[in-house]
N, C-alpha and C positions, 0 to 999 in steps of 0.2 A: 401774334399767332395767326394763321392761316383760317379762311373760314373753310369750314367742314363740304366738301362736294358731295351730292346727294348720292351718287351710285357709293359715297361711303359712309354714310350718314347709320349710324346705330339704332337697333328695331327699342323701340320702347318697350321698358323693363318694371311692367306695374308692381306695386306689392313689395317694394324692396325698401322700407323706411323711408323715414322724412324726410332722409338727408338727400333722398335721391331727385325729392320733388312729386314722384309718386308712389308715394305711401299712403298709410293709413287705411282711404276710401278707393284707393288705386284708381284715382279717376272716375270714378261711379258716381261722387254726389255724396250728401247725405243718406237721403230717402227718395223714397219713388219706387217704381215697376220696376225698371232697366239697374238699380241698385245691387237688388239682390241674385243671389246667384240661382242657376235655373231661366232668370227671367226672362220674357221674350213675348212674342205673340206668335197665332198660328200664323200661317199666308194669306192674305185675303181679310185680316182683323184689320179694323180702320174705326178702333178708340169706340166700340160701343154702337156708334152706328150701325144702321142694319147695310150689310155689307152688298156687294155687287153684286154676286154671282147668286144671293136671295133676292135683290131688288128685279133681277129679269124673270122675264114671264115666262112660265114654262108651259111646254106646246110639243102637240103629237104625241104618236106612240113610240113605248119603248119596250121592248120586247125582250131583253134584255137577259133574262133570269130565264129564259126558256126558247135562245135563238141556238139553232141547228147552227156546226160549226161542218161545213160541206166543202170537200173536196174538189177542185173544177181542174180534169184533163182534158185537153181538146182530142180530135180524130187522129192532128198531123203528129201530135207525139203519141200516141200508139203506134203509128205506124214508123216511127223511128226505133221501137222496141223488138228487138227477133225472140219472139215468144209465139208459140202456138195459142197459148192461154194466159189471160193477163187475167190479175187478180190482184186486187187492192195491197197484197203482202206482198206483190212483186214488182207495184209500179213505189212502195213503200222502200224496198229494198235497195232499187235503183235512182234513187231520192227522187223520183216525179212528183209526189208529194212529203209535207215535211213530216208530217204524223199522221195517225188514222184519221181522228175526229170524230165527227158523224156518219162520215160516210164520202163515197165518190160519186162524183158524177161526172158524165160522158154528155161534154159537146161536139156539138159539129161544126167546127171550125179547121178549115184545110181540107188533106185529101187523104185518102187510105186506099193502097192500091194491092196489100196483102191479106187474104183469109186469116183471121182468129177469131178465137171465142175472148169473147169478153165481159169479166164477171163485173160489176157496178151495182151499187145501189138504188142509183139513179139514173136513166140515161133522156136526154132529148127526141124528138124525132126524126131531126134530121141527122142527129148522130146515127142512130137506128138503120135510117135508111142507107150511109153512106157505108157504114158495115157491113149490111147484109148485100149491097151491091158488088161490094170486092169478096162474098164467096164465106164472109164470116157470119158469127151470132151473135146475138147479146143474152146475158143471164144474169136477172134482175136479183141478188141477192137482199135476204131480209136482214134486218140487225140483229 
């Protein structure tokens, strides 16, 4: 008889009586942790030891449970938008941002060379300044 080539080699069939070889404890062992069924460890368990990610030092702040989740549109894509008035439901609509959040805010990165109003929560100063230079406003909306 031929020996068996692995890309045809049979997936192991535990649990199937003795006669198969793997029966009975389907390869498990007697006893132990990894015997029974369920068992296992979490990620990161290393047999009782105090594990890594507790052996490191923990450092700084974390602010975590009450950080503002903030919007950031620059100048040059307002001025890609033909809108008279931008408004966080309309830079929302036209996916510039992916969801509301906390809030928008307006930098000033690039250039804006058309008048509009523009409603943000937040704005820079030199967003500020490059807005009202090309003829528009800003209007700081509250939450």
């Amino acid at each position: 008889m031929k020996h068996k080539r692995a890309y045809k080699k049979k997936k192991k069939r535990v649990g199937r009586g003795n006669g198969s070889g793997h029966g009975k404890t389907s390869c498990r062992g007697e006893k132990g942790q990894m015997s029974r069924a369920g068992s296992g460890t979490t990620p990161g368990f290393e047999g009782g030891q105090m594990t890594f990610i507790r052996r490191l030092p923990k450092r700084g702040f974390n602010n975590a449970n009450f950080k503002k989740d903030i919007k950031i549109v620059n100048v040059d894509t307002l001025n890609k938008i033909n809108e008279k008035e931008i408004t966080p439901e309309i830079l929302l609509s036209l996916n510039v941002i992916e969801q509301k959040g906390d809030g928008v805010k307006v930098l000033g990165k690039g250039k804006i060379d058309k008048a509009c109003t523009v409603h943000a929560h937040y704005c820079s100063a030199k967003a500020k300044q490059k807005i009202e230079q090309a003829g528009g406003t800003v209007v700081i909306v509250s939450q």
